[in-house]
C-alpha positions in Angstrom: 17.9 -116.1 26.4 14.5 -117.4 24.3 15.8 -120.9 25.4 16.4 -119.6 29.1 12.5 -118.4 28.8 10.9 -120.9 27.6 12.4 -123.4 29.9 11.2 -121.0 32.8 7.9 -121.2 31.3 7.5 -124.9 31.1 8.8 -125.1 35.1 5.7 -122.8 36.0 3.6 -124.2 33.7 4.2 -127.9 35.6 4.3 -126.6 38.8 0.8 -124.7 38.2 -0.4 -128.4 37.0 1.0 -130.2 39.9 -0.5 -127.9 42.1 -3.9 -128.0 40.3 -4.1 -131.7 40.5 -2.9 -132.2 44.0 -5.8 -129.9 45.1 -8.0 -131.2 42.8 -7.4 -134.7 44.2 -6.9 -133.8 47.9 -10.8 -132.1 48.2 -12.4 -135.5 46.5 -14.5 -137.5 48.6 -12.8 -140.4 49.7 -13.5 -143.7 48.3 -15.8 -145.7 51.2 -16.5 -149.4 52.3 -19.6 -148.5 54.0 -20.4 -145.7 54.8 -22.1 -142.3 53.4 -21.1 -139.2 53.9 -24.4 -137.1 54.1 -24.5 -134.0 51.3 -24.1 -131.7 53.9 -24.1 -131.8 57.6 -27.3 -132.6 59.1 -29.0 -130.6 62.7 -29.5 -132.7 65.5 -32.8 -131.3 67.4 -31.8 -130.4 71.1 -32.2 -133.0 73.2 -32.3 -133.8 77.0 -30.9 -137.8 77.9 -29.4 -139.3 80.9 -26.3 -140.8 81.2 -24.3 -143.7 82.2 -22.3 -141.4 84.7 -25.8 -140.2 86.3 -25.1 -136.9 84.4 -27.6 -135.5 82.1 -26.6 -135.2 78.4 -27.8 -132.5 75.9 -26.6 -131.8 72.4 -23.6 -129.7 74.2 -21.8 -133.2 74.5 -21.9 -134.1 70.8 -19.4 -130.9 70.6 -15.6 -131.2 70.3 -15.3 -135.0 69.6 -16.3 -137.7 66.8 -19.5 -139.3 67.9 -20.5 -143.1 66.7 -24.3 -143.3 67.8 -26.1 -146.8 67.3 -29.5 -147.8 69.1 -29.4 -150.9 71.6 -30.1 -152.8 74.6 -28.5 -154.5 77.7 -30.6 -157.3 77.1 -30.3 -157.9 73.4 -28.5 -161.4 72.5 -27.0 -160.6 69.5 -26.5 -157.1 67.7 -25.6 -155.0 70.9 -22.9 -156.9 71.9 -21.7 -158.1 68.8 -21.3 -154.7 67.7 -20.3 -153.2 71.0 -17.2 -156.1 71.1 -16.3 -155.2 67.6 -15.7 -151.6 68.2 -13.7 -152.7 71.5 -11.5 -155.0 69.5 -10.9 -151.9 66.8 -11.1 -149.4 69.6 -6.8 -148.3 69.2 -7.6 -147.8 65.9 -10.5 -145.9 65.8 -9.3 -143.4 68.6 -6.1 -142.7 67.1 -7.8 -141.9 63.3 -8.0 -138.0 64.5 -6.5 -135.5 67.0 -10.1 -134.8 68.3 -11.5 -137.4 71.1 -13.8 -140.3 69.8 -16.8 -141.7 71.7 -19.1 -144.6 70.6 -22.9 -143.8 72.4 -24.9 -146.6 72.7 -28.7 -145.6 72.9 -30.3 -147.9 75.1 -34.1 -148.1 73.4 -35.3 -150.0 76.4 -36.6 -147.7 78.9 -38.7 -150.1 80.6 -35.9 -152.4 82.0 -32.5 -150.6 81.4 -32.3 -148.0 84.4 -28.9 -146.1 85.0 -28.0 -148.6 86.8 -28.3 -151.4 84.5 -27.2 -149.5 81.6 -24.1 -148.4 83.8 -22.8 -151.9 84.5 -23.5 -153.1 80.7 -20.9 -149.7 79.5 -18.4 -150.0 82.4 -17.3 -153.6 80.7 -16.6 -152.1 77.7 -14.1 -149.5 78.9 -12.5 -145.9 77.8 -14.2 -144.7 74.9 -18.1 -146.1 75.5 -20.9 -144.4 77.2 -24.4 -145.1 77.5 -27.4 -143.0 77.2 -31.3 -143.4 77.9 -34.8 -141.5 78.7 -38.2 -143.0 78.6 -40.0 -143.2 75.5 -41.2 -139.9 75.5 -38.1 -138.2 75.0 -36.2 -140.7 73.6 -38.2 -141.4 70.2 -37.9 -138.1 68.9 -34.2 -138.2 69.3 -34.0 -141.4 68.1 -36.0 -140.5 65.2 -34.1 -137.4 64.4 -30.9 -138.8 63.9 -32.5 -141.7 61.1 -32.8 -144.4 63.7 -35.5 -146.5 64.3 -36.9 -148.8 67.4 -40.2 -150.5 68.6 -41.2 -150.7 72.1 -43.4 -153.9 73.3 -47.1 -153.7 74.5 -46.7 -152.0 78.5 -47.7 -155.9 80.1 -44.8 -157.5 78.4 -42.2 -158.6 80.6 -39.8 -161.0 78.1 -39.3 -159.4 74.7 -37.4 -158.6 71.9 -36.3 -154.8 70.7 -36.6 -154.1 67.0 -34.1 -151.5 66.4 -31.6 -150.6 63.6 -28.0 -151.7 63.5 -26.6 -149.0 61.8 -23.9 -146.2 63.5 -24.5 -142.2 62.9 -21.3 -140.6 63.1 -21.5 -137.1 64.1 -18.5 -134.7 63.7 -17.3 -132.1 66.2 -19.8 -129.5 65.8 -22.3 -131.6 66.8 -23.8 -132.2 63.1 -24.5 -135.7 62.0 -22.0 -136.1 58.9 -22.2 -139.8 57.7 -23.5 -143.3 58.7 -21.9 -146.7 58.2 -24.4 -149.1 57.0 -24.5 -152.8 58.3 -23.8 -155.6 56.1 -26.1 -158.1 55.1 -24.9 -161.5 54.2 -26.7 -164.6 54.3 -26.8 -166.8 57.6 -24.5 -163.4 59.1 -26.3 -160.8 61.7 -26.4 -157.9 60.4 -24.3 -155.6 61.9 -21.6 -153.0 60.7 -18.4 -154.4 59.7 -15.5 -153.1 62.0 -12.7 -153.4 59.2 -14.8 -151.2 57.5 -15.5 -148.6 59.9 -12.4 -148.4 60.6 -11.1 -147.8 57.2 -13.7 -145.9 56.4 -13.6 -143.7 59.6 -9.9 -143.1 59.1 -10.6 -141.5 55.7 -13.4 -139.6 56.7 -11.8 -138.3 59.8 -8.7 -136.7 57.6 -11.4 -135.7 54.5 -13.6 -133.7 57.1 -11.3 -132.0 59.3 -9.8 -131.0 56.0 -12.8 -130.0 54.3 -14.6 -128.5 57.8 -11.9 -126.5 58.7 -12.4 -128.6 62.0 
């Protein structure tokens, strides 16, 4: 009966452990290529944008999917579509990493020359998933700003000219909260742009760790 006892003993005692470790494991951060996940969720100010579709866009449309923000330009000649192509080419991927929708915004930090129009055509080549947003300078650098993005605008009597603007991706999780950012790469004679084997690893993790942790 002593034997019968102890044996039950030693069964709880490794379940208990298993269980311990298992949740121990399962509520660590996962290991990332690069990105960073923020310490905790970060507010994105209201904001009022106009979209691709001719709609206009407030914060209400960062709610109930994953978001991938980056800052851009119809006419940039290497970044924007570089990066735009590479999300396209991962683009299966990336949508089916969670149950919630995923949609990749590109900013357009250009209001001078990218109208609705423009910025309509540049989005519609890329297909399901993409969607463009813009406002002029006013509104657009605070939100721009907000999120930990950054872009110069060109003296008003320039015509031909270059944006200055950051390569990195916010992601923003369903509540509308930025949660992480993947973090371009920067390798010698390479642009530098965000590596999409990366963000797709990383994305896939993250999307699982979050909803998990979130109670998305």
């Amino acid at each position: 009966m002593k034997r019968l006892g102890g044996l039950i003993l030693m069964v709880a005692i490794a379940v208990a452990g298993a269980y311990t470790y298992l949740h121990f494991t399962s509520s660590q951060s996962p290991v990332l290529e690069s990105a960073r996940i923020y310490d905790n969720p970060r507010t994105i100010a209201p904001f009022q944008l106009e979209g691709s579709d001719g709609e206009d866009v407030s914060l209400s449309a960062l709610e109930g999917q994953w978001t991938m923000l980056f800052t851009g330009y119809t006419f940039c000649p290497d970044i924007c579509p570089t990066t735009m192509a590479q999300l396209k080419s991962r683009w299966q991927d990336i949508a089916a990493a969670s149950d919630y929708p995923v949609q990749v915004w590109m900013i357009s930090v250009d209001p001078q020359r990218d109208d609705i129009d423009r910025l309509a055509m540049y989005i519609d080549f890329f297909g399901e998933g993409f969607y463009g947003v813009r406002a002029e300078h006013k509104e657009l650098y605070p939100f721009v700003r907000n999120i930990g993005l950054m872009y110069s605008i060109p003296d008003e009597d320039e015509e031909n000219y270059l944006v200055n603007h950051s390569s990195a991706i916010i992601l923003v999780n369903p509540r509308g909260e930025q949660q992480a950012i993947f973090r371009p790469s920067h390798e010698l004679g390479e642009l530098a742009v965000v590596n999409p084997n990366h963000l797709v690893n990383d994305f896939q993790k993250m999307a699982r760790y979050l909803e998990r942790e979130l109670q998305l």
